[in-house]
C-alpha positions as CSV (number, residue, x, y, z in Angstrom):
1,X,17.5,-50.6,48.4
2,X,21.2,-51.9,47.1
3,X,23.0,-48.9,48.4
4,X,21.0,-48.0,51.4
5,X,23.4,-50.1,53.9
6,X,26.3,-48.8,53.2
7,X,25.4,-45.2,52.2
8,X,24.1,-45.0,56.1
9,X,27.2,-46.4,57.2
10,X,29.6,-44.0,55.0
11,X,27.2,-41.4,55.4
12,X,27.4,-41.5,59.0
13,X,31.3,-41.6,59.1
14,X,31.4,-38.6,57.3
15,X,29.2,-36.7,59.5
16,X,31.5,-38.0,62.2
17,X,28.7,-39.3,64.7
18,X,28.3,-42.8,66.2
19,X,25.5,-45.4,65.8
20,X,24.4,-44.4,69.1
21,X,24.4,-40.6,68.2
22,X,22.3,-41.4,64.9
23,X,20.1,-44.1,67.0
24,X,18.9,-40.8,69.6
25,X,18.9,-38.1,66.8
26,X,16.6,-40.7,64.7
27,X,14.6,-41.9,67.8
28,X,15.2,-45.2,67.2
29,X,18.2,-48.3,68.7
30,X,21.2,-48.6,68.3
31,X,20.9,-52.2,67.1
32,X,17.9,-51.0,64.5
33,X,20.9,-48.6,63.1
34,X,23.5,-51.1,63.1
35,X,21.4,-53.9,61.5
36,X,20.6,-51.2,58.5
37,X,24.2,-50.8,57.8
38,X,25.2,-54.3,58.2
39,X,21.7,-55.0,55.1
40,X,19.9,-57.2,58.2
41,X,16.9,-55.3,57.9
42,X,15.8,-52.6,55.1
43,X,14.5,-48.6,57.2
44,X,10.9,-48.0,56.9
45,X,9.4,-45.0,54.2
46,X,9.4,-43.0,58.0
47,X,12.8,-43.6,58.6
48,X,14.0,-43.2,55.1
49,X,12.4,-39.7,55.7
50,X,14.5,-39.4,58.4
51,X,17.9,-40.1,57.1
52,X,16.9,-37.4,54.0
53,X,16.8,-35.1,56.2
54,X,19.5,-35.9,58.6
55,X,21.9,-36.2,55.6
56,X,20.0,-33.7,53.8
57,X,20.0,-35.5,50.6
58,X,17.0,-37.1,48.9
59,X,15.8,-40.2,49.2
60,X,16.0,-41.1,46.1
61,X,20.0,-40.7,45.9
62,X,20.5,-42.5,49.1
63,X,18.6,-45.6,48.1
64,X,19.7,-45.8,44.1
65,X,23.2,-44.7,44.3
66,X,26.7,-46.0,45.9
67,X,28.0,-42.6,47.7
68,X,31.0,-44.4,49.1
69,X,33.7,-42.9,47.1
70,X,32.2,-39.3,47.9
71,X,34.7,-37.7,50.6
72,X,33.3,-34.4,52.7
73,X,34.2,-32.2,50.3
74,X,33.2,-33.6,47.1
75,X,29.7,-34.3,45.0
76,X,28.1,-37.0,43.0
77,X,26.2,-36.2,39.7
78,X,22.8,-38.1,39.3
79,X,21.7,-37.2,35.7
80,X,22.4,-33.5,35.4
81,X,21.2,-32.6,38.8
82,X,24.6,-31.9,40.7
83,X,24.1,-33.3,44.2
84,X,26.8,-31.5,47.1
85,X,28.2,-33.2,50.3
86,X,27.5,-30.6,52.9
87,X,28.9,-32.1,56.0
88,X,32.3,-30.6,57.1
89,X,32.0,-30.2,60.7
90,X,33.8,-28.7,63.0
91,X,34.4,-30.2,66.9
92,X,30.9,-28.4,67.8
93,X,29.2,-30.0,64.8
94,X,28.6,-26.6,63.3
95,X,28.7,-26.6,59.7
96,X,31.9,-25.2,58.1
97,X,32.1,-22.4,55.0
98,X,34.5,-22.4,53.0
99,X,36.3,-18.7,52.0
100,X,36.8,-18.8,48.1
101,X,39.3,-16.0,48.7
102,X,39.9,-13.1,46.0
103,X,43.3,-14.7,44.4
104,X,42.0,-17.9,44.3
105,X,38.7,-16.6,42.5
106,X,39.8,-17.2,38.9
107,X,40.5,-20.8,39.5
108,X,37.6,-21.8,41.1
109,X,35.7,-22.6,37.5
110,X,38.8,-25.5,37.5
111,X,38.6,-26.6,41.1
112,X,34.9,-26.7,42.1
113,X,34.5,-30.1,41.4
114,X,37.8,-31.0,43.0
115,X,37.8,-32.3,46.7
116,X,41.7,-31.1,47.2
117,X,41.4,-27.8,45.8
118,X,37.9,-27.3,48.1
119,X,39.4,-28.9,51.2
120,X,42.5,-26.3,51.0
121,X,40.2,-23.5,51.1
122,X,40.0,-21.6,54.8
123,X,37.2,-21.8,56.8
124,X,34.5,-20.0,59.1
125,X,31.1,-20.4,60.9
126,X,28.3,-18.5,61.2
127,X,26.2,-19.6,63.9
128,X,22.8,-17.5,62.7
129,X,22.7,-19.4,58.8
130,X,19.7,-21.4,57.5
131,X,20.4,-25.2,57.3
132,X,22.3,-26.2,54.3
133,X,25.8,-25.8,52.9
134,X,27.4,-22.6,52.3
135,X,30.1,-21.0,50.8
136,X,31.8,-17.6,50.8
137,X,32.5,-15.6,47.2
138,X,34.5,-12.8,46.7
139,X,32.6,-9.5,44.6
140,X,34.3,-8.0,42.3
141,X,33.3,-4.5,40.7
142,X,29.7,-2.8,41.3
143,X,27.8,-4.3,38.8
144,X,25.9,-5.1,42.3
145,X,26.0,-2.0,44.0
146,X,25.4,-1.0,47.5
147,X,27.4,-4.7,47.4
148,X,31.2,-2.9,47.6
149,X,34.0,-4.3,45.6
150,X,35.8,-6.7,47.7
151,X,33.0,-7.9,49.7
152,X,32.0,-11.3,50.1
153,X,28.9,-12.9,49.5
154,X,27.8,-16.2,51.4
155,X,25.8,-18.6,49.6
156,X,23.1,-21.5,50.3
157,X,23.9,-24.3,47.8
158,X,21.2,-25.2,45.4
159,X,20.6,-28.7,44.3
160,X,17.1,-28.3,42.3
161,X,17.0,-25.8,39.9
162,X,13.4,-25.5,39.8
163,X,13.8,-23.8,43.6
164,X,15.8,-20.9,41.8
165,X,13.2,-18.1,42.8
166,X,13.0,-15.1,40.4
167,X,14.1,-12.0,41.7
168,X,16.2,-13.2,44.4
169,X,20.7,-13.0,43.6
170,X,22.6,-15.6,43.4
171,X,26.3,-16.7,42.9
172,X,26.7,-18.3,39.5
173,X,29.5,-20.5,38.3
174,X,29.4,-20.8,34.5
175,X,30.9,-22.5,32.0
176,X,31.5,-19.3,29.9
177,X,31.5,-16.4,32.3
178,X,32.9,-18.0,35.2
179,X,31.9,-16.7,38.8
180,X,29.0,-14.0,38.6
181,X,27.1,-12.8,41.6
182,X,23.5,-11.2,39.9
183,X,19.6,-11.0,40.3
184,X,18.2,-14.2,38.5
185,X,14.9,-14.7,36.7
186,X,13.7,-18.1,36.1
187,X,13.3,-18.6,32.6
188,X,13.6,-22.4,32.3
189,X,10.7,-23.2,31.4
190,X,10.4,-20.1,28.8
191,X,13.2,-20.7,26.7
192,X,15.7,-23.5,29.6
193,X,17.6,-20.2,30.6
194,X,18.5,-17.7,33.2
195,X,18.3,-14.2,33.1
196,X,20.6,-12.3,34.8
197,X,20.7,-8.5,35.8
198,X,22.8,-6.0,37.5
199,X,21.6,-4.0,40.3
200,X,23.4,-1.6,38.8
201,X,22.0,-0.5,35.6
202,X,24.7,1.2,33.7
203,X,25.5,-2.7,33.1
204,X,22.7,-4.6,30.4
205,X,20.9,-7.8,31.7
206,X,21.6,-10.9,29.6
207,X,20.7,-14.3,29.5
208,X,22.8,-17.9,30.5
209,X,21.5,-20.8,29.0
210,X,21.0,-23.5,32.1
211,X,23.4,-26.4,31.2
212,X,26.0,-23.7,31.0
213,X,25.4,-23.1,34.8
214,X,27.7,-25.6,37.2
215,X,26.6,-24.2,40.1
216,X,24.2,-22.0,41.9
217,X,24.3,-20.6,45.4
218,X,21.4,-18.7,46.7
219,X,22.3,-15.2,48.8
220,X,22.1,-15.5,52.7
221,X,24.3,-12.9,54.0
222,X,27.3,-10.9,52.7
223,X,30.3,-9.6,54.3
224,X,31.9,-6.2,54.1
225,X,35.4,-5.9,54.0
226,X,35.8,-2.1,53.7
227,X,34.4,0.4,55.9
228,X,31.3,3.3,54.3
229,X,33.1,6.2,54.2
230,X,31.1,9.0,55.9
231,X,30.2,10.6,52.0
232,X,28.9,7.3,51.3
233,X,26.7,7.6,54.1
234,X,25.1,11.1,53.2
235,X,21.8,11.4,52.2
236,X,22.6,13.1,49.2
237,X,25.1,10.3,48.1
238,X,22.5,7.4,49.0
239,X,19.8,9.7,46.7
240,X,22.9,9.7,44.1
241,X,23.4,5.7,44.4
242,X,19.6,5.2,43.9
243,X,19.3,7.3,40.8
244,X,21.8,5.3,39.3
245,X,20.2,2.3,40.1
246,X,17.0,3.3,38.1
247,X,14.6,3.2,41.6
248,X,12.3,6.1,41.4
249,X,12.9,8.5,44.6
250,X,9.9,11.3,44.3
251,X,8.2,9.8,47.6
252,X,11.5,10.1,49.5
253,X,12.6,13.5,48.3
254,X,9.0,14.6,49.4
255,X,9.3,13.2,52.6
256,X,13.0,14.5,53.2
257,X,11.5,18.2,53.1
């Protein structure tokens, strides 16, 4: 455990809670967490479980590797598994998302993996998201349609890409097509790539081979920023939408009579 001292100590700092505040959230002293970061004592398998999910980050990257030089905003990469700091806080110790906003879109392929470029982006909370670290994308076109043009989408980070579950959209960063928000199937083990379709099916599926992919953010929510207009709303435009889309509407025409 050659890291595991001052990992909890750094760790802790970032999160912006005291020893005593980690000693009652972990159920154990204060002088139990203070002899851990000062390397007078090594935490038990149950309390490494703990931390890993306190810090939400495996045990295997808090015992093995020095995350000192990691700041709130930045990552560490452990082999080619991309690992994510997700603690910004606010006062309340909600978690903080940060907006990639629409003009700032194209350069996020070169400031992902910068701490300065993410800690300039704006921020919001949601109180009602899952645990885990979010971020907000802009959507550009309808490739994803109902999703409008302009909306946002607000994604789960994904450290593992073996929990990328077929079926399910996701916001991609790639090495080759940038930022694309689409509906992923899992073909890793297949042929190590990801397929990627439009909800929309004037555009073609195609296929991103995994080490192009930097990062992946699974869906939770999205944001509208325009308003349905009332045509959008009628039945006969929703039937419209849905043709287009390729999803088979006999049962509903039938039932609309």
């Amino acid at each position: 455990m050659i890291f595991i001292a001052t990992n909890i100590r750094h760790l802790r700092s970032l999160k912006g809670v005291t020893q005593q505040s980690l000693a009652i959230d972990l159920g154990i002293t204060r002088a139990r967490v203070s002899s851990y970061e000062e390397g007078r004592s090594a935490p038990t398998i149950e309390t490494l479980i703990q931390l890993s999910d306190y810090f939400k980050l495996p045990i295997d990257v808090l015992v093995r590797n020095d995350l000192s030089k990691a700041t709130d905003a930045s990552f560490i990469e452990i082999g080619n598994q991309r690992v994510l700091f997700p603690i910004q806080v606010d006062d309340s110790n909600d978690n903080l998302i940060e907006i990639v906003p629409v003009a700032a879109s194209a350069g996020y392929l070169a400031g992902y993996d910068d701490p300065e470029y993410i800690e300039q982006l704006s921020k919001i909370k949601l109180p009602f998201l899952p645990t885990g670290k979010h971020r907000a994308f802009p959507i550009k076109g309808d490739s994803m349609l109902p999703m409008k043009n302009g909306a946002f989408v607000i994604g789960k980070f994904i450290e593992d890409r073996r929990d990328i579950t077929s079926g399910k959209t996701y916001v991609l960063v790639t090495l080759n097509d940038g930022m694309v928000y689409k509906r992923v199937y899992n073909q890793i083990e297949k042929n190590n790539t990801l397929k990627l379709v439009s909800d929309n099916n004037a555009y073609e599926p195609y296929e991103v081979a995994i080490d192009e992919v930097l990062e992946i953010w699974e869906f939770t929510c999205s944001i509208n920023t325009q308003e349905y207009t009332e045509d959008e709303l009628k039945i006969s435009s929703i039937i419209t939408m849905f043709n287009t889309l390729g999803v088979e509407l006999k049962a509903l025409e039938k039932s609309l009579k």
